[in-house]
N, C-alpha and C positions, 0 to 999 in steps of 0.2 A: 276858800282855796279851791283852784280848779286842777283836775288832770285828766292826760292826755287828749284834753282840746281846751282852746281861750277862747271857743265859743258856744258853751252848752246849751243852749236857747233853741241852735240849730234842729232843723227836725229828724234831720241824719243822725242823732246822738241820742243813748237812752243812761240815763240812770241806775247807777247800778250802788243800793245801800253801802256804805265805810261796814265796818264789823268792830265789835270792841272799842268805840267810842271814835272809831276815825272819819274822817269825812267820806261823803258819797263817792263814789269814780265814775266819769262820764267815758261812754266808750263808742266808739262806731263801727255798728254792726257789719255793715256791710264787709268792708275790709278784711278784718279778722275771720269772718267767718269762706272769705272768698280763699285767703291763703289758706285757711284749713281744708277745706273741701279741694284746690286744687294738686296738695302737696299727696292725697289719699288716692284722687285717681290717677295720678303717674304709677305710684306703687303697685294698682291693681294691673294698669299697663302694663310691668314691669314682671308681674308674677304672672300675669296670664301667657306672655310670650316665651317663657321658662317652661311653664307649665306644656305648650303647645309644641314646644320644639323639643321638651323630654321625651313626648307622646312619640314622637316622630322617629325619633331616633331608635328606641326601643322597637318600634313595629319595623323600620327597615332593618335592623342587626336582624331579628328574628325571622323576617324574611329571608335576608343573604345566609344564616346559620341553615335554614330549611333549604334553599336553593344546595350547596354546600355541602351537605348529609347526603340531598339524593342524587347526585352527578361523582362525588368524590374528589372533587373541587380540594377540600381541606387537608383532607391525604397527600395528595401532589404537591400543596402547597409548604407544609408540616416537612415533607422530603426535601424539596427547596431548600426551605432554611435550615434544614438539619446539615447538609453538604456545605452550604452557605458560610456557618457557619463552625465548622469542623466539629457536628457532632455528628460523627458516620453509623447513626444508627440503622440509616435506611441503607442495607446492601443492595449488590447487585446482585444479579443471580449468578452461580457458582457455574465453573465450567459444562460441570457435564451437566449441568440445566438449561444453558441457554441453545439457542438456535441451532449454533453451531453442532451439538451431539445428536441432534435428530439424523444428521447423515453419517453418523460417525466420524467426522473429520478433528474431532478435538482426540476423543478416544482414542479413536482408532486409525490417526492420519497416516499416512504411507511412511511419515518419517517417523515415527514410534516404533515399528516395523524392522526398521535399521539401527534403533538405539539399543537394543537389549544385548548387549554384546561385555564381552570381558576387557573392553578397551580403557575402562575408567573414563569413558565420557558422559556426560551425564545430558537431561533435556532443559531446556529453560522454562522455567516453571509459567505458568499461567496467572498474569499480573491483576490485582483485585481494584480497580481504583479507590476506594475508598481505604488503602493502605496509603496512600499517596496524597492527602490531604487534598483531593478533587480533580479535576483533570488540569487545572492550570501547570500545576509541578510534575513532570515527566521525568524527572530525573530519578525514580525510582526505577521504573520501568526498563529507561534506556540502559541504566546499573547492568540490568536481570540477562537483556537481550545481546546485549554489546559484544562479549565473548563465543556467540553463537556467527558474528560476521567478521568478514576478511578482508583485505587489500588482494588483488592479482594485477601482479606484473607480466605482460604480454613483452616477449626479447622475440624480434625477427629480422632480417638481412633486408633491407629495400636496395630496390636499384632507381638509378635516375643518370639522366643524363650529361656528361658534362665536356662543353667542348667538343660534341659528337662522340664522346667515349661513353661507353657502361660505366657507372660510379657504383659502388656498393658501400654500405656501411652499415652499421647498429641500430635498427630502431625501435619500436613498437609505440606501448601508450598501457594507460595503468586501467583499469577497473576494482569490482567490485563482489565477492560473492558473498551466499549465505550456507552456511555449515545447515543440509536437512537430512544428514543420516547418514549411514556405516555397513560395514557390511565386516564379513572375519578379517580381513588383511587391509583394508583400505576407509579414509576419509571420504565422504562425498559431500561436493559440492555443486550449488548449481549457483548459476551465472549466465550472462547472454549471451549468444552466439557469437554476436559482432565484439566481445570484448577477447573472446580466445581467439578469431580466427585469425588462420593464416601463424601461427603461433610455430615459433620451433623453440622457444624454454617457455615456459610456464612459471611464475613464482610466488606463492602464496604467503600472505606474512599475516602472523596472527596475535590477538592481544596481547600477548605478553613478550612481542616483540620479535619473536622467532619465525623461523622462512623456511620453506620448503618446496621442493621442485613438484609439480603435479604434470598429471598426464590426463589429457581429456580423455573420457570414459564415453561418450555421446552428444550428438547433437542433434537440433532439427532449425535450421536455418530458416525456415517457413515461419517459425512461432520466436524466432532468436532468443532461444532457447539453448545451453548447455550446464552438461554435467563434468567434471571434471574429477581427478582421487589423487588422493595422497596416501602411501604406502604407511600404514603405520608407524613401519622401522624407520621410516624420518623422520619421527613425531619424540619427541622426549619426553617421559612421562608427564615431566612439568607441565608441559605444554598441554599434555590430555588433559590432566586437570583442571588447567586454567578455560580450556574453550566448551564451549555447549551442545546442544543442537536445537535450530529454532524448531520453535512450535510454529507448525501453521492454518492459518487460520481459516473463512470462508468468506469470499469476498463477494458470495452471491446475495449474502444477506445485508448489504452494508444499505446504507441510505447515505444520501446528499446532505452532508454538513456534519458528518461526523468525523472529529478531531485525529488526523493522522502524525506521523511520524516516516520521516524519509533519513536513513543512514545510509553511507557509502563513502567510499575514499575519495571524495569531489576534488578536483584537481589537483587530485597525485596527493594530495600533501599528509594523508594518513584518516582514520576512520574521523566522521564527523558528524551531525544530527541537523535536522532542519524539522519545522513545525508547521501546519496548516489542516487544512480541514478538505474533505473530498468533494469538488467541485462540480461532479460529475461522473454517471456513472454507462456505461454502456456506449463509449463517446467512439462515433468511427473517426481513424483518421489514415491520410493515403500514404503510402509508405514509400520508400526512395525508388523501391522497383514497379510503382504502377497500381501494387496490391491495396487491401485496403483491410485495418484489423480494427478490432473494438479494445477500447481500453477504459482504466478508471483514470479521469484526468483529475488532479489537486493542482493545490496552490503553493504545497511545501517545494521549495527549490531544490532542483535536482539537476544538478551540472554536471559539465564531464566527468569521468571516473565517479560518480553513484553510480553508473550503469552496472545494473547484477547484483546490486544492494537492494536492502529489505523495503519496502512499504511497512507501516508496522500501525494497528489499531492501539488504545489504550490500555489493553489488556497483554501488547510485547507479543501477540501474534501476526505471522507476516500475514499480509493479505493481499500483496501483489510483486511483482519482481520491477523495478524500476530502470525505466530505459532514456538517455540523454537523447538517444538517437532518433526515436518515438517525435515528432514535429521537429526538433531543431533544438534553437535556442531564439527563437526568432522573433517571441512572445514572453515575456517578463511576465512570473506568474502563475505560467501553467506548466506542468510536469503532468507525465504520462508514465503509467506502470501497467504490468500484464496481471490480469486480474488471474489470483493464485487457483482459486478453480479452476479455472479454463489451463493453467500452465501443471496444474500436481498431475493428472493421467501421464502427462507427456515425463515429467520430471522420473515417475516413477518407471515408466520402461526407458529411460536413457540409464538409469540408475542400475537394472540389470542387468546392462549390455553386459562384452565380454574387455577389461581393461586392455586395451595396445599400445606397446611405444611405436616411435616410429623406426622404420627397418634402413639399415644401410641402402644407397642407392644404386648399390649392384647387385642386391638380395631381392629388391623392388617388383612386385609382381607387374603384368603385361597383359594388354589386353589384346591389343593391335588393332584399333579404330581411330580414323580420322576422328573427333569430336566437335560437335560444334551448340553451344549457349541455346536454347528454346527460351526466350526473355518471359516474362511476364503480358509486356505489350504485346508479342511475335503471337504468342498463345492465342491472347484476346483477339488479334485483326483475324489470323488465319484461322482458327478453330481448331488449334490443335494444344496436349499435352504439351505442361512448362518440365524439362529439365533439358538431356543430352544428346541430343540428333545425332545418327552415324550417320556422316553424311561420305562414310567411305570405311572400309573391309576387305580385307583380301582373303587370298583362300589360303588354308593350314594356321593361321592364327587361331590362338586362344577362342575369342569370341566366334568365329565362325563355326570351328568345332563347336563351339557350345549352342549354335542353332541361330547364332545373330546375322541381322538382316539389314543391307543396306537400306534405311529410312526406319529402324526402329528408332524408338525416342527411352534413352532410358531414364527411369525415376525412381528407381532404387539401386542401390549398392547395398546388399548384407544387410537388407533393412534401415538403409541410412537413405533419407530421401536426397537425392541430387537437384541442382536445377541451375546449373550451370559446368561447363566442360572445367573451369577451375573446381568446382565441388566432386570432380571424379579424381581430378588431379590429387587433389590432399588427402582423397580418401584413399587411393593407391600408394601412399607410401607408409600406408600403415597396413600393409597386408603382402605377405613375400611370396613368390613365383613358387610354385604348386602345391600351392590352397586353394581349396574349392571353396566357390561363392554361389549364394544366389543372385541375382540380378531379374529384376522386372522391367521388362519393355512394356510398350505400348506401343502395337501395329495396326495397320489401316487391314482392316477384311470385310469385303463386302461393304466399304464405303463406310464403314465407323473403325473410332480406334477402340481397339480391346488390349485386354493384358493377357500378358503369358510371364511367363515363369523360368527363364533360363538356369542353366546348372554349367557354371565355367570352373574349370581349371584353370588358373593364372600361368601365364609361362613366364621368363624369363627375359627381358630386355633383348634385341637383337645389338 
């Protein structure tokens, strides 16, 4: 009997003894021996490329782990994912640690200054992001801040023409302020100039629903900039309790792409929030008179009535005052705010002025000058000081007794800078016939203008 070939004669075939009385078995070598040796070196293949690419692996982690230790690569990374993924172990740094308290403006800001008082108002505290589950949810924040801002309603008479008649009627337009301090008898707030002016009611309405008549306290139309107060005996205690005063912030230190916050009464319709990030910092842009100011421009929408509303960083500190009027509207995208350093020096002496209503208009003090606008543009062509050209005086009036001179240029009033003959006008009706004022000219001597210093008594309307 033969196996595994029916031809063992073959020279390819070897004999291999039966065992235990069974017959021989004929086998060929080749074959068998070829599948055994090729099935061993795939294996070797198989374990050497395991082998070669563990090596690998192992030496580049240890690499990246070294790289990683000496830069702090894993630190930053470890941070990452710990906000990532809402395990807020990595804080930020505490107020009075960061940047901000090297100038004292967290500490020590002008409007902290103003909150210590027996009014039961309190400041809005200093927001942590990592209370907030990262910076995507603001709605903590906005909570803290929200009570710290306001609606203003701007009431005034327009006239227009109809049919060749004088029309008159009701008008104004709404804005926006922010609550940054107090003093013993009054609220202060500041807001932009162009949202009060021209203003004869004022009407402040605040989170908890409540309204009150204000009286602007200061302005500087240059920076459109104002301060405006609300007497406290208008205020209901409720109301003390329910509003704030904003913390403000340092908007010197910001950088490009850091997460903003734009509040304001945007189209009348009552306070409201918008999100975006700082676009831009140091941005000049020309302004409706020719001028030209630097601002921080973002991306958070800022439409009419935000004007005088807060900018506000992640932490519920303002860090600029927001202006609709700043470019337009004319650009989808970009909003423009007065960067809060450049505007708290100014905020803080409007803030000390002396509070005025406005005076009947047969109480109305006199000055007795022709008045005439020094533009912006007029400034620049001829080289002269922008505000109130006397381009006429007579003699025993106010002003002449007080030293004035046909062709001074005034640019103050009582410290209130003018720079147009309406800007003397509004300022005259808050100051009654004999009060003494200071007023600063600017006169030509010896072929430069120089300033001087007048000392008027106001007279009496003729």
């Amino acid at each position: 009997m033969m196996y595994e070939n029916e031809n063992p004669n073959s020279g390819s075939y070897y004999q291999v003894p039966g065992t235990e009385g069974q017959p021989p078995v004929y086998v060929q070598p080749g074959k068998n021996k070829k599948k055994k040796g090729g099935f061993g070196r795939f294996c070797r293949k198989i374990l050497a490329g395991a082998c070669v690419g563990l090596s690998f692996g192992l030496c580049a982690g240890a690499g990246l782990y070294a790289v990683g230790e000496s830069t702090g690569l894993l630190e930053k990374l470890e941070a990452t994912y710990n906000i990532a993924e809402g395990d807020h172990t990595q804080k930020p740094p505490a107020a009075g640690n960061s940047s901000n308290s090297d100038n004292g403006k967290n500490e020590g800001s002008a409007n902290a200054d103003y909150a210590d008082s027996n009014s039961g108002i309190s400041t809005a505290p200093v927001i942590n992001i990592s209370d907030m589950g990262g910076t995507a949810d603001m709605s903590a924040m906005v909570e803290e801040v929200m009570p710290a801002m306001v609606s203003i309603v701007n009431t005034q008479t327009e006239q227009y023409y109809y049919f060749g008649q004088i029309v008159e009627r009701q008008g104004g337009g709404s804005g926006s302020g922010i609550i940054v301090g107090q003093n013993d008898t009054e609220l202060l707030i500041a807001t932009n100039y162009h949202v009060i002016e021209g203003a004869e009611e004022l009407t402040v309405h605040f989170i908890d629903n409540t309204e009150a008549e204000a009286t602007v306290k200061g302005s500087d139309p240059d920076m459109d900039l104002a301060v405006i107060a609300v007497p406290f005996d208008k205020l209901d205690m409720s109301t003390r309790a329910a509003i704030t005063i904003a913390r403000l912030g340092d908007s010197d230190s910001l950088k490009v792409g850091e997460p903003v916050v734009a509040i304001g009464n945007a189209l009348g319709y009552g306070q409201s929030m918008t999100g975006g990030w700082i676009s831009a910092l140091n941005r000049e842009v020309e302004l409706e008179d020719g001028s030209t100011g630097t601002f921080i421009q973002t991306d958070a929408a800022i439409n009419p009535g935000n004007s005088g509303g807060a900018l506000l960083n992640v932490r519920g500190e303002v860090i600029g005052i927001n202006s609709n009027k700043i470019g337009g509207t004319l650009v989808d995208g970009v909003g423009y705010a007065i960067p809060i350093s450049a505007a708290q020096p100014i905020l803080e002496d409007l803030m000390l002025r002396e509070t005025r209503d406005r005076v009947d208009e047969d109480s109305m003090g006199y000055l007795g000058i022709i008045p005439q606008s020094v533009t912006a543009q007029a400034a620049e062509i001829y080289g002269m000081p922008q505000g109130v050209y006397v381009s006429g005086i007579d003699e025993g009036t106010p002003a002449a007794k007080g030293g004035m001179l046909q062709g001074d240029i005034i640019t103050k009033f009582d410290g209130i800078r003018l720079y147009s003959e309406e800007d003397l006008r509004e300022t005259l009706e808050y100051y009654k016939a004999g009060e003494t004022v200071e007023i600063l000219v600017m006169r030509i001597e010896n072929g430069e203008w120089k300033e001087n210093t007048l000392t008027v008594e106001l007279g009496s309307r003729p």
